[in-house]
ZADO-933967 format. One record per residue (C-alpha): x, y, z; residue number from 1. Coordinates in steps of 0.1 Angstrom, whole numbers, always signed. Layout:
! residues N
u: X	v: Y	w: Z	num: NUM;
...
END
This chain:
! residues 324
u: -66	v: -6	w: -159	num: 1;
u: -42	v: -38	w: -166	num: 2;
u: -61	v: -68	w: -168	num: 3;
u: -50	v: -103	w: -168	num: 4;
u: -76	v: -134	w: -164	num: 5;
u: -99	v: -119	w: -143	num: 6;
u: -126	v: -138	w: -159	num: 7;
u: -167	v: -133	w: -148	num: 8;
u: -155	v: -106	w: -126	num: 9;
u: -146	v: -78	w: -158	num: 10;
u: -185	v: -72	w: -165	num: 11;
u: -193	v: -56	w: -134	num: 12;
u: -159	v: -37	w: -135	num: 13;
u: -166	v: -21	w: -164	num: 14;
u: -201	v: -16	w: -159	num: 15;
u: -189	v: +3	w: -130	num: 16;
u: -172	v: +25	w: -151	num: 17;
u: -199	v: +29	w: -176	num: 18;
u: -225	v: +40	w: -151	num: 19;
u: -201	v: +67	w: -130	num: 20;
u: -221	v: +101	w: -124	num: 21;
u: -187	v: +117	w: -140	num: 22;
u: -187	v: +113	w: -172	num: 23;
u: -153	v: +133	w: -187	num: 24;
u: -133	v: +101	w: -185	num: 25;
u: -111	v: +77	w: -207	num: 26;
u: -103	v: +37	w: -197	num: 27;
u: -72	v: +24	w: -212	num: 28;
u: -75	v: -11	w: -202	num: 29;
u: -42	v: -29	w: -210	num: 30;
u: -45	v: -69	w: -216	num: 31;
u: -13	v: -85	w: -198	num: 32;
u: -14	v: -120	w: -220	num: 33;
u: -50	v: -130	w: -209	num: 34;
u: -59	v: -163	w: -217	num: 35;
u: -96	v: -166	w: -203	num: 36;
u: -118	v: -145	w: -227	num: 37;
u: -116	v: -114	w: -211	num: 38;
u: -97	v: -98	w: -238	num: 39;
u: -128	v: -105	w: -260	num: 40;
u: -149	v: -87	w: -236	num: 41;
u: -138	v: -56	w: -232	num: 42;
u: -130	v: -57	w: -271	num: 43;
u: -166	v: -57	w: -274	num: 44;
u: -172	v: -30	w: -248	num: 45;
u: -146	v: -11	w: -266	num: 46;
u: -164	v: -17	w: -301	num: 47;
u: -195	v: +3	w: -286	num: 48;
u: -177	v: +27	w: -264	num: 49;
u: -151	v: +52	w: -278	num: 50;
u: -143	v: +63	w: -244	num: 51;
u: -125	v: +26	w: -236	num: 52;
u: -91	v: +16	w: -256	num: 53;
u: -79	v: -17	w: -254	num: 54;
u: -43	v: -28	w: -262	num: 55;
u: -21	v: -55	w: -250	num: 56;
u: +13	v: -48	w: -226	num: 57;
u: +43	v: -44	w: -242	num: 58;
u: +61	v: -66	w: -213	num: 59;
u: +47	v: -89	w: -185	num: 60;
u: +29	v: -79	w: -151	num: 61;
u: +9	v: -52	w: -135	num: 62;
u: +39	v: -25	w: -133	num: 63;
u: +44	v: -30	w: -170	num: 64;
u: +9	v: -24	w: -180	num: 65;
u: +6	v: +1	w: -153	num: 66;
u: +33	v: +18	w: -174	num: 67;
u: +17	v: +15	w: -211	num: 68;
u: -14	v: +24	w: -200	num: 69;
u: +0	v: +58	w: -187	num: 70;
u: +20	v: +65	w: -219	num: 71;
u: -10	v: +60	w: -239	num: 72;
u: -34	v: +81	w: -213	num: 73;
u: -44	v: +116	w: -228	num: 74;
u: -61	v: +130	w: -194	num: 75;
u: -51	v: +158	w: -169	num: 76;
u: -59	v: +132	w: -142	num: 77;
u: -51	v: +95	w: -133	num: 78;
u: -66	v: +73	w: -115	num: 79;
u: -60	v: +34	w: -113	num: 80;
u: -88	v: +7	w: -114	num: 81;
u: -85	v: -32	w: -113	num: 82;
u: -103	v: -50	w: -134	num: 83;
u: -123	v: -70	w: -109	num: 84;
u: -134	v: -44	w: -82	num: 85;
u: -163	v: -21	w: -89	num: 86;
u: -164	v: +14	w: -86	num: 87;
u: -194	v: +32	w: -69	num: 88;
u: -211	v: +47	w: -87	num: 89;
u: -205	v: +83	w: -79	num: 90;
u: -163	v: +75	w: -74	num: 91;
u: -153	v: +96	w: -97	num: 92;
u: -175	v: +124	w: -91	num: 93;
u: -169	v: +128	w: -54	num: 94;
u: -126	v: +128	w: -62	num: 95;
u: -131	v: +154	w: -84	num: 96;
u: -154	v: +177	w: -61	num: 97;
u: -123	v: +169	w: -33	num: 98;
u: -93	v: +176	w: -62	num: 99;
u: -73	v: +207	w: -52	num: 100;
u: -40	v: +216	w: -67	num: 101;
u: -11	v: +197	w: -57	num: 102;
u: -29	v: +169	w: -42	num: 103;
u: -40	v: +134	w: -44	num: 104;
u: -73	v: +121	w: -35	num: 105;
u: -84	v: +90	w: -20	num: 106;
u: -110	v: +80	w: +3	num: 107;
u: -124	v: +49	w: +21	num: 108;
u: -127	v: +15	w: +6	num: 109;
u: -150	v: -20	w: +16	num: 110;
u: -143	v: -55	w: +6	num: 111;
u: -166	v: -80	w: -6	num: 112;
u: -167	v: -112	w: -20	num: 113;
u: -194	v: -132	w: -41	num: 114;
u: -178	v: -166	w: -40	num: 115;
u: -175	v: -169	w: +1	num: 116;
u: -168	v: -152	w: +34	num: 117;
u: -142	v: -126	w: +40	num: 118;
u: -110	v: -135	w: +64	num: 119;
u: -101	v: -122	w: +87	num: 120;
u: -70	v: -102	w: +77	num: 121;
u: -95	v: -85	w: +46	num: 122;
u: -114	v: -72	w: +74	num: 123;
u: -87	v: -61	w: +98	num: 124;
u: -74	v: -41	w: +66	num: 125;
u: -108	v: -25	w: +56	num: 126;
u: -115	v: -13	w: +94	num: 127;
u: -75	v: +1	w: +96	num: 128;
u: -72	v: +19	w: +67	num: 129;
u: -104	v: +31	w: +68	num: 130;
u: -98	v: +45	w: +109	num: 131;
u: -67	v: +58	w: +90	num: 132;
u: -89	v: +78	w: +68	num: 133;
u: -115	v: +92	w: +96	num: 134;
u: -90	v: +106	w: +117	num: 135;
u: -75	v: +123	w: +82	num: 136;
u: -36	v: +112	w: +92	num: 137;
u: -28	v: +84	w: +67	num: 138;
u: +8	v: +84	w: +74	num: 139;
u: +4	v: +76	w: +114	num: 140;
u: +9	v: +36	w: +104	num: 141;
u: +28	v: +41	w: +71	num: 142;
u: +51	v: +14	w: +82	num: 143;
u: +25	v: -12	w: +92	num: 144;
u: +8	v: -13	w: +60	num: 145;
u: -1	v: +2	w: +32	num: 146;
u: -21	v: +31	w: +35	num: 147;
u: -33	v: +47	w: -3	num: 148;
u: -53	v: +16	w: -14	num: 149;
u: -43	v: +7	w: -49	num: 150;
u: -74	v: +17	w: -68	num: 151;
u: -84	v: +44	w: -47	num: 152;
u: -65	v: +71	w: -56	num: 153;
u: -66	v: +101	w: -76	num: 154;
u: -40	v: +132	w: -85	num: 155;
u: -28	v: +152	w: -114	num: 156;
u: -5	v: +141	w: -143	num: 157;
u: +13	v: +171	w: -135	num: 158;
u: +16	v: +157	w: -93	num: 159;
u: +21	v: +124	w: -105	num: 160;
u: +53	v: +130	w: -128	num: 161;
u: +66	v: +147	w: -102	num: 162;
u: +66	v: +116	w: -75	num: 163;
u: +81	v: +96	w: -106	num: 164;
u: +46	v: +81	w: -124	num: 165;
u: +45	v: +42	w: -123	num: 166;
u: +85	v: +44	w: -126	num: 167;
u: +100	v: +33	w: -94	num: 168;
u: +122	v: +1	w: -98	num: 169;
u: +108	v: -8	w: -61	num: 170;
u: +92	v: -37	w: -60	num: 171;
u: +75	v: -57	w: -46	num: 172;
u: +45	v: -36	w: -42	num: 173;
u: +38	v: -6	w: -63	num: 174;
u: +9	v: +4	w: -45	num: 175;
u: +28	v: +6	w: -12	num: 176;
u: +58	v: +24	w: -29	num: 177;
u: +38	v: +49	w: -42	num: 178;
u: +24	v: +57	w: -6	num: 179;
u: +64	v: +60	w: +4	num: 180;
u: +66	v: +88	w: -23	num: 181;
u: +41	v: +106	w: -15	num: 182;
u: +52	v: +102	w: +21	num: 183;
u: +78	v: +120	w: +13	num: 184;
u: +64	v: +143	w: -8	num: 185;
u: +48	v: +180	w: -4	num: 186;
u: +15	v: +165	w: -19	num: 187;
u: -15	v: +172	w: +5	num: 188;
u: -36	v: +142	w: +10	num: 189;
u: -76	v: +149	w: +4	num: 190;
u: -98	v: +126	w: +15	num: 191;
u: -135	v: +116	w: +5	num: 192;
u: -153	v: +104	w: +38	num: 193;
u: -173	v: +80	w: +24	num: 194;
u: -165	v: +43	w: +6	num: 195;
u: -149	v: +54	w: -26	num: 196;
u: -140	v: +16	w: -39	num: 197;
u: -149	v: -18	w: -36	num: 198;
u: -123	v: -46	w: -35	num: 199;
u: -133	v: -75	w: -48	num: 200;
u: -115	v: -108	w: -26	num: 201;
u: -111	v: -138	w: -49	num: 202;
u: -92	v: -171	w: -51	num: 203;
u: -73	v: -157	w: -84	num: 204;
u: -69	v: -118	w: -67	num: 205;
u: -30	v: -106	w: -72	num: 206;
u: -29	v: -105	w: -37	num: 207;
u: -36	v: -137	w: -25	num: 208;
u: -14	v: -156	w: -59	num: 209;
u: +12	v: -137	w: -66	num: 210;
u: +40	v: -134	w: -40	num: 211;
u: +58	v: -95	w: -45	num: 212;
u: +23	v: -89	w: -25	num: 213;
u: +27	v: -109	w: +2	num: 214;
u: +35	v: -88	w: +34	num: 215;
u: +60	v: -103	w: +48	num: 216;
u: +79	v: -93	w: +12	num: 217;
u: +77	v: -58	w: +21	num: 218;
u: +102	v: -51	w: +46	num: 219;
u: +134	v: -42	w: +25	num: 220;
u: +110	v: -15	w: +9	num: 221;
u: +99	v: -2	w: +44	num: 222;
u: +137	v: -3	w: +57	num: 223;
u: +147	v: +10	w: +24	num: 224;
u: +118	v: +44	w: +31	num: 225;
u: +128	v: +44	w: +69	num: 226;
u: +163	v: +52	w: +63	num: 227;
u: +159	v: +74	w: +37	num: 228;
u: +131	v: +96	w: +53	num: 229;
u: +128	v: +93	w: +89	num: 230;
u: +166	v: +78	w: +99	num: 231;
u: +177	v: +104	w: +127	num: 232;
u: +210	v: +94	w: +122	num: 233;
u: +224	v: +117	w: +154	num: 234;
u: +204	v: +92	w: +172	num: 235;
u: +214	v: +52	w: +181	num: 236;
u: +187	v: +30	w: +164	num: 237;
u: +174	v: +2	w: +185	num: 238;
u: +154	v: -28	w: +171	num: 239;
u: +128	v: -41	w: +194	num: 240;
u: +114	v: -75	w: +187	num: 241;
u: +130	v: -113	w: +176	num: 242;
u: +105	v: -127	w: +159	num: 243;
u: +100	v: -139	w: +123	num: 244;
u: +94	v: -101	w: +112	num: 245;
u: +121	v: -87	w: +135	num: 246;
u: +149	v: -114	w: +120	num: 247;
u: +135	v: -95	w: +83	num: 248;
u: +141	v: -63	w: +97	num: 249;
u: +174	v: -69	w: +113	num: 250;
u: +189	v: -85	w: +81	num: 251;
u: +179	v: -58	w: +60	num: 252;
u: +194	v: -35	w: +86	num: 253;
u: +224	v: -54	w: +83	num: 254;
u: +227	v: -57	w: +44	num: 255;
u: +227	v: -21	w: +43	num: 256;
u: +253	v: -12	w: +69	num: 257;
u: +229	v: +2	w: +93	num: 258;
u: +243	v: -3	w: +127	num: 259;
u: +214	v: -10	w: +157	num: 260;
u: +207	v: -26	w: +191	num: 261;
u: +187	v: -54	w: +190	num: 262;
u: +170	v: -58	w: +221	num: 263;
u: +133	v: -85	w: +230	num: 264;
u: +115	v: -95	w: +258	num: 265;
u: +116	v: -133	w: +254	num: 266;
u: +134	v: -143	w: +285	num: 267;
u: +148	v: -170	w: +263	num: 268;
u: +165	v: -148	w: +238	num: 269;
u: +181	v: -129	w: +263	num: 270;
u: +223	v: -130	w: +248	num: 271;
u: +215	v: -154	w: +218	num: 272;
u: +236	v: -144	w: +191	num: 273;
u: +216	v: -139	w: +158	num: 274;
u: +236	v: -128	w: +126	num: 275;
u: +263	v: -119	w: +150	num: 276;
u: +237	v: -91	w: +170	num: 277;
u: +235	v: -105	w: +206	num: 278;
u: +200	v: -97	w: +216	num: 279;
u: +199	v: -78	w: +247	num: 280;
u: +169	v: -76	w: +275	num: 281;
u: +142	v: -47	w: +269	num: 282;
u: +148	v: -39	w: +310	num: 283;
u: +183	v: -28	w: +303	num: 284;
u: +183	v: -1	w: +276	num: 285;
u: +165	v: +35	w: +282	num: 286;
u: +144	v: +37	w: +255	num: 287;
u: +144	v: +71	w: +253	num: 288;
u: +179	v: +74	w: +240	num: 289;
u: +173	v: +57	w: +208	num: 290;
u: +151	v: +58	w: +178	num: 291;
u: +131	v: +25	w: +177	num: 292;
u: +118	v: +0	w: +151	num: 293;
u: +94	v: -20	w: +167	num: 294;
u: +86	v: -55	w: +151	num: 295;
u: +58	v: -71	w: +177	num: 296;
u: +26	v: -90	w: +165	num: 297;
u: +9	v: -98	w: +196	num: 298;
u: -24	v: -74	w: +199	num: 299;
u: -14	v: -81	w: +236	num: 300;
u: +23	v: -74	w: +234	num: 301;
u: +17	v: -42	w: +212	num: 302;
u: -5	v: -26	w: +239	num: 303;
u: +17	v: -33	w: +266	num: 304;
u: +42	v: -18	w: +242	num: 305;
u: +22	v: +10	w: +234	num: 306;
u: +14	v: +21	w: +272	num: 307;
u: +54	v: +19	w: +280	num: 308;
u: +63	v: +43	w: +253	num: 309;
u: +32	v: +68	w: +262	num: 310;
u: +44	v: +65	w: +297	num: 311;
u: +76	v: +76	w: +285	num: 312;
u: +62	v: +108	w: +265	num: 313;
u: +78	v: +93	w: +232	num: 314;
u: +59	v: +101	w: +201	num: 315;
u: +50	v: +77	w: +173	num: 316;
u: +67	v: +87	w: +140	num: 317;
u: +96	v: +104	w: +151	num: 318;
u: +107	v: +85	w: +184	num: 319;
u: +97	v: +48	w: +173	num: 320;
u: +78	v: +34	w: +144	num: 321;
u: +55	v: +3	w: +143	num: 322;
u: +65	v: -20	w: +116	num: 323;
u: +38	v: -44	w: +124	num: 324;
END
């Protein structure tokens, strides 16, 4: 568990983890150059419980701590918390009842907030990955967002080595890079159908201060994944969208030498020239032929979208993939 500043919020956390039903567990909670108190805290929890070790990161930011903690971990499983969420109470328990060999566990999560009312994006995000989890194919929107949430997730040391631990160099977003690897992985997914972890929204939460976690940082990693794991390179690629998320996509296409058609349905686009890729009318390619990055945020536009590729028996995953 890295912590850094997370202030009133590292009670409850660890309170959480006092009070779980499983009990065969160790907290290494790693201190990345707090400044508020906190550190004195869980000094104080660690003065009365052996189970917690406390010791400060050896470099600077969640991956680094993410990192000590593991090398100093002693257990056959790992599982990471942030320090101002709450587990349930019976997290830990449920996991391991799920746990079979060569897989990871996860499970649903809900957001709260004690300070004021959730946005709208929080809740969008609760109800999609959690849809993701009912229907038990995580993997269906792996390019829309990120579907393993951070702290709600279990799997063996053994498993984890093998996906490469906390050691990928790509950031942004380790959370969402470590759903690319197991993506790509033999790992089976298990899920626990019931809320597993509660994310705590606050004004200081990484998410909302610290910008390697804002989505629109994410595309090179999803481009990055997308080539490497589900390019069909005997098929043309065809980019389908011009807006602020489609210009991302299209220059990380183009810094990596992947050559695409770049085609919208803003009448007003029609033949502009953007990074020398004249964008082309969605009326005068056959969709069918190509294998197709869609980058549309309009609800609206996405089901009219949606109900042209159906109608053209294309399948999601292998024929396009929604990247928003």
């Amino acid at each position: 568990m890295p912590f850094k500043n997370p202030g009133k919020y590292i009670t409850p956390c660890i309170e959480s983890i006092l009070n779980q039903t499983y009990k065969n567990w160790e907290l290494i909670a790693v201190n990345d150059h707090s400044d508020d108190g906190s550190n004195e805290v869980v000094l104080s929890y660690a003065s009365r419980h052996t189970k917690i070790t406390v010791v400060n990161s050896k470099g600077a930011g969640i991956v680094q701590a993410l990192r000590h903690g593991y090398e100093l971990s002693q257990g056959d499983y790992i599982h990471r918390m942030d320090s101002d969420d709450i587990m349930p109470i019976d997290k830990l328990e449920k996991m391991m009842e799920v746990m079979r060999p060569k897989s990871l566990v996860t499970g649903m999560v809900d957001y709260f907030s004690d300070d004021f009312d959730l946005g709208d994006g929080y809740k969008n995000y609760t109800e999609w990955i959690n849809n993701a989890m009912s229907s038990g194919d995580l993997w269906r929107g792996i390019y829309k967002e990120c579907p393993v949430p951070s702290s709600g997730w279990l799997i063996h040391r053994k498993e984890f080595e093998s996906i490469g631990a906390f050691n990928s160099a790509l950031i942004p977003a380790e959370d969402y890079d470590l759903s690319f690897r197991l993506y790509q992985s033999d790992i089976t997914i298990k899920i626990v159908p019931q809320v597993i972890h509660y994310w705590r929204d606050s004004l200081g939460r990484t998410s909302r201060t610290q910008s390697q976690y804002f989505p629109k940082n994410y595309v090179d990693l999803k481009v990055h994944y997308f080539l490497k794991i589900d390019r069909d390179r005997s098929t043309p690629l065809l980019l389908w969208g011009a807006g602020n998320k489609g210009k991302k996509i299209a220059r990380a296409l183009i810094e990596t030498g992947e050559k695409f058609i770049w085609v919208t349905d803003n009448s007003a686009k029609f033949g502009v020239n953007i990074y020398n890729q004249i964008l082309v009318p969605r009326e005068d390619v056959e969709l069918e032929n190509y294998q197709q990055i869609i980058a549309i945020s309009s609800p609206k536009d996405q089901i009219e979208v949606q109900s042209n590729l159906d109608s053209l028996g294309l399948a999601n995953q292998i024929n396009y993939f929604w990247f928003c």
